[in-house]
C-alpha positions in Angstrom: 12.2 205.8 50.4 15.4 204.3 50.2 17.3 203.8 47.1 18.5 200.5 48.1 16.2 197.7 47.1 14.7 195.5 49.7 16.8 191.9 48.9 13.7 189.2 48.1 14.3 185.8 47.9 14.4 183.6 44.7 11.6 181.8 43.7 10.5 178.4 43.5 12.5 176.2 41.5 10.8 176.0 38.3 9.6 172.5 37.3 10.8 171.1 33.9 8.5 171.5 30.7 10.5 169.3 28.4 11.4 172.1 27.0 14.6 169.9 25.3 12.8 166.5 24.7 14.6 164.8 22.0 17.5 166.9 21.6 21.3 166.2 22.3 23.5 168.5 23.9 27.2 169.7 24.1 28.4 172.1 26.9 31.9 173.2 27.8 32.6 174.1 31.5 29.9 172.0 32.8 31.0 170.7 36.0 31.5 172.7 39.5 28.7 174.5 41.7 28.1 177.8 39.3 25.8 178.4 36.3 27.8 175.8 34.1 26.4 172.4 36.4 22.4 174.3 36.6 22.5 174.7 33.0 23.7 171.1 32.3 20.6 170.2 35.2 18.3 172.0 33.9 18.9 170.7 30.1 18.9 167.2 31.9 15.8 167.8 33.2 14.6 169.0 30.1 15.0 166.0 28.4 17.9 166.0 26.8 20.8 164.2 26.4 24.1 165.3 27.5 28.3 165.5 26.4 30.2 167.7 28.7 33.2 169.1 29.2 35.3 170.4 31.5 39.2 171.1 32.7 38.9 169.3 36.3 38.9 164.9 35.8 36.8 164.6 39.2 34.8 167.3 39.0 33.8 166.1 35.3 33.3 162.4 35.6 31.1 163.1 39.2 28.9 166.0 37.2 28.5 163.5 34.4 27.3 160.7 37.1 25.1 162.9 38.5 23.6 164.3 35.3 22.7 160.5 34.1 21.0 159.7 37.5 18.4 163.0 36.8 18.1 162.5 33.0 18.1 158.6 33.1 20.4 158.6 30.1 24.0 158.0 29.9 25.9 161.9 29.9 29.3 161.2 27.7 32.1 163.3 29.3 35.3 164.3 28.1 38.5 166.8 29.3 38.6 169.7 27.5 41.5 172.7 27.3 39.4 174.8 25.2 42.5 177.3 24.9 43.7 174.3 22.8 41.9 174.1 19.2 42.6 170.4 18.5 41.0 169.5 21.7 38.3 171.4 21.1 38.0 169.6 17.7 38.3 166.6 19.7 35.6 167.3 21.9 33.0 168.0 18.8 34.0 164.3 17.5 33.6 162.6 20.8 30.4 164.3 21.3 29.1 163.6 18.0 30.1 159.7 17.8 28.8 159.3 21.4 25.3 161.0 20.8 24.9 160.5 16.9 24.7 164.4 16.5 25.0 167.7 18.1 21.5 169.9 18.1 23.2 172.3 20.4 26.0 173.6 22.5 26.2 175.8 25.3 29.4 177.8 25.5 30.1 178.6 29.0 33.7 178.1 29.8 35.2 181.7 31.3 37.7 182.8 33.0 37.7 185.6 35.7 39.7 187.7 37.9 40.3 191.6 39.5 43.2 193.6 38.4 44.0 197.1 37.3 44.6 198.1 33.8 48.2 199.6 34.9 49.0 196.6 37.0 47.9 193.7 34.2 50.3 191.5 32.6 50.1 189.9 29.2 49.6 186.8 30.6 46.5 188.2 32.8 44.9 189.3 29.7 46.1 186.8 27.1 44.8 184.0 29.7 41.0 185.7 30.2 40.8 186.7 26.6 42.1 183.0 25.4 39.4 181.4 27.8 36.8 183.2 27.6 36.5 184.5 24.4 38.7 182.8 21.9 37.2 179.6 23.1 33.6 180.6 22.2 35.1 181.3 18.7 36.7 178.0 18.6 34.1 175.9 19.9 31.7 177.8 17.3 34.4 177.4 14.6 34.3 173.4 15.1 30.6 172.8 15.3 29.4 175.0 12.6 30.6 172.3 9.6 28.8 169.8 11.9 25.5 171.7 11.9 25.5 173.2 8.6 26.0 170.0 6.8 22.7 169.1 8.8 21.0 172.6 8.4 20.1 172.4 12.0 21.1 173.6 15.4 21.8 176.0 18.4 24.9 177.5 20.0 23.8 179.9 23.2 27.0 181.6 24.4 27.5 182.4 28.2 28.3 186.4 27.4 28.1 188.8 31.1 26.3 192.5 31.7 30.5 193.5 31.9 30.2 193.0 28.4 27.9 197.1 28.3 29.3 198.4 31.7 32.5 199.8 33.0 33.3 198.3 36.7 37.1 198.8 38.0 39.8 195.8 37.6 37.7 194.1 34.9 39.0 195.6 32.1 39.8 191.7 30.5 36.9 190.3 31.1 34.2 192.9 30.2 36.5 193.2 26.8 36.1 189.1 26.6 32.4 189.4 27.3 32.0 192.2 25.1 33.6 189.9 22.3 31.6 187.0 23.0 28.3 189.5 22.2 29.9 190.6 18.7 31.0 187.2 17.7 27.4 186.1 18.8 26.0 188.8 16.7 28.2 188.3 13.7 28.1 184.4 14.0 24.5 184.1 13.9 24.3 186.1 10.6 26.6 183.6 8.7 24.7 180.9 10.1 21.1 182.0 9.5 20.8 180.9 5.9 21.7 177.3 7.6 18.9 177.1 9.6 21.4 177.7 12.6 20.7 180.2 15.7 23.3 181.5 17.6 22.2 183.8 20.9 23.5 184.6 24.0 22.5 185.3 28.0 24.4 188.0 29.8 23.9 187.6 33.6 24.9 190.0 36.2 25.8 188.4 39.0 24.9 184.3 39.9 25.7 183.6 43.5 27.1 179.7 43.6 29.6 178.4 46.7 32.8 179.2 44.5 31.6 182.7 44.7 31.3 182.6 47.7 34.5 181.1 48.8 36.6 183.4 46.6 34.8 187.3 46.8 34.6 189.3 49.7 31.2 189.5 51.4 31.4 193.6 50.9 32.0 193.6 47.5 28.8 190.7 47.3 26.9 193.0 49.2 27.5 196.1 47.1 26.8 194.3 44.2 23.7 192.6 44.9 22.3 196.0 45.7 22.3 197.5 42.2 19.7 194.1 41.4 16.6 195.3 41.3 15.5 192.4 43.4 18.1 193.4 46.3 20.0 189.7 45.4 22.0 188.2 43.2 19.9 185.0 40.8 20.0 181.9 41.6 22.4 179.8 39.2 19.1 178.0 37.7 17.8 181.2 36.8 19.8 182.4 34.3 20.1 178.5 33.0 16.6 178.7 32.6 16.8 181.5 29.9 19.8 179.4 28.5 17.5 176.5 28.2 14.9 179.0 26.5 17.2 180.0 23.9 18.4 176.3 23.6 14.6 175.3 22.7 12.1 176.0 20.4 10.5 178.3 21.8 13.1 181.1 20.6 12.6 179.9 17.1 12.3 183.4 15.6 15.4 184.7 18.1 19.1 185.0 16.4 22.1 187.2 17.2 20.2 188.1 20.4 22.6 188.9 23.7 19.1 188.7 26.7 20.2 190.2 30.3 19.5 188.3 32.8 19.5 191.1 35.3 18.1 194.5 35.2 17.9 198.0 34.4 20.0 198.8 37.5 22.7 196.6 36.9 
């Protein structure tokens, strides 16, 4: 028998449970084709109501049109450099003046790239460190007064399997995703006493049209094969364990990082 797992196909798109009926909810990095947009549909399916955030104007204001036409409620939207903490700051207060209050925010802004440890610049690293971790802390930094003061809420943090395993030219961004998964961990022990839980998803790979567009179909191949399912998920499946740990159902879950993926990857 072959080593190489026979590639299935995903499964039926779930249908929603309203699973976030009642709730309001911030995420950064929401527009665009990749897990940012499913997780901002699937929470709009869920029933809840929606502030994003993103870097691109179009992008932004057509994701936040489409959002309101599958949640039937208005989806706020604002531009957000997350590298820059008083826009971050700025994004909390729109969010919280245009929804009344934030029950939770999804942290999924990142920034990737390929390059060699001996062949990375300053900026390279400063730039996917700043992104994609440093804005997790901000972002978590600005909201926390906001939730404390109410005893009450979620932050789920878009963290990667990079962050446990070694894989050439990544050296940034598995250090980034490794932070994200200690400042999850730390985070949600300070926040605990508040009533507030902070988890995180780490995903393997998500194949989206970006993707796509901008990876060689080789190196997509080879990694799809360490899946245990032969294929990479489906955006909406690892937003749907985002939505889980966005809901009530995870009550009892805090300072968790959950795979999305398996054993093999």
């Amino acid at each position: 028998m072959s080593d190489r797992p026979v590639k299935q196909q995903p499964p039926a798109y779930v249908p929603p449970h309203d699973l976030l009926k009642g709730k309001t909810v911030l995420m950064t990095a929401a527009a665009g084709a990749g897990i940012g947009f499913a997780t901002a549909q699937r929470c709009a399916e869920e029933g809840a109501r929606l502030f994003i955030s993103d870097i691109h104007p179009k992008r932004t204001a057509e994701a936040a049109e489409a959002l309101a036409k599958i949640s039937g409620k208005p989806v706020g939207h604002r531009l957000c450099n997350v590298r820059d903490d008083a826009d971050v700051r700025a994004l909390v207060a729109a969010a919280i003046e245009d929804m009344g209050r934030i029950d939770v925010v999804i942290n999924n802004a990142g920034l990737g790239g390929e390059v060699d440890v001996v062949d990375m610049s300053d900026d390279q690293w400063t730039a996917v460190l700043d992104i994609t971790l440093n804005s997790v802390f901000r972002m978590t930094r600005a909201v926390l007064p906001h939730m404390m003061e109410r005893r009450s809420g979620v932050i789920v943090n878009n963290a990667s399997v990079l962050g446990w395993r070694a894989q050439k030219g990544q050296a940034h961004y598995a250090a980034a995703k490794a932070g994200v998964m200690a400042l999850t961990r730390c985070s949600a022990l300070e926040a605990a006493e508040y009533g507030i839980r902070i988890n995180a998803v780490s995903p393997s790979i998500a194949i989206h049209p970006f993707l796509v567009k901008t990876t060689p179909q080789a190196l997509l191949d080879e990694l799809e094969a360490k899946e245990a399912f032969g294929r990479g998920a489906a955006p909406w499946e690892v937003s749907n364990v985002m939505v889980f740990l966005a809901s009530d159902y995870s009550s009892y879950m805090t300072g968790e990082v959950v795979s999305v993926s398996s054993q093999r990857a």
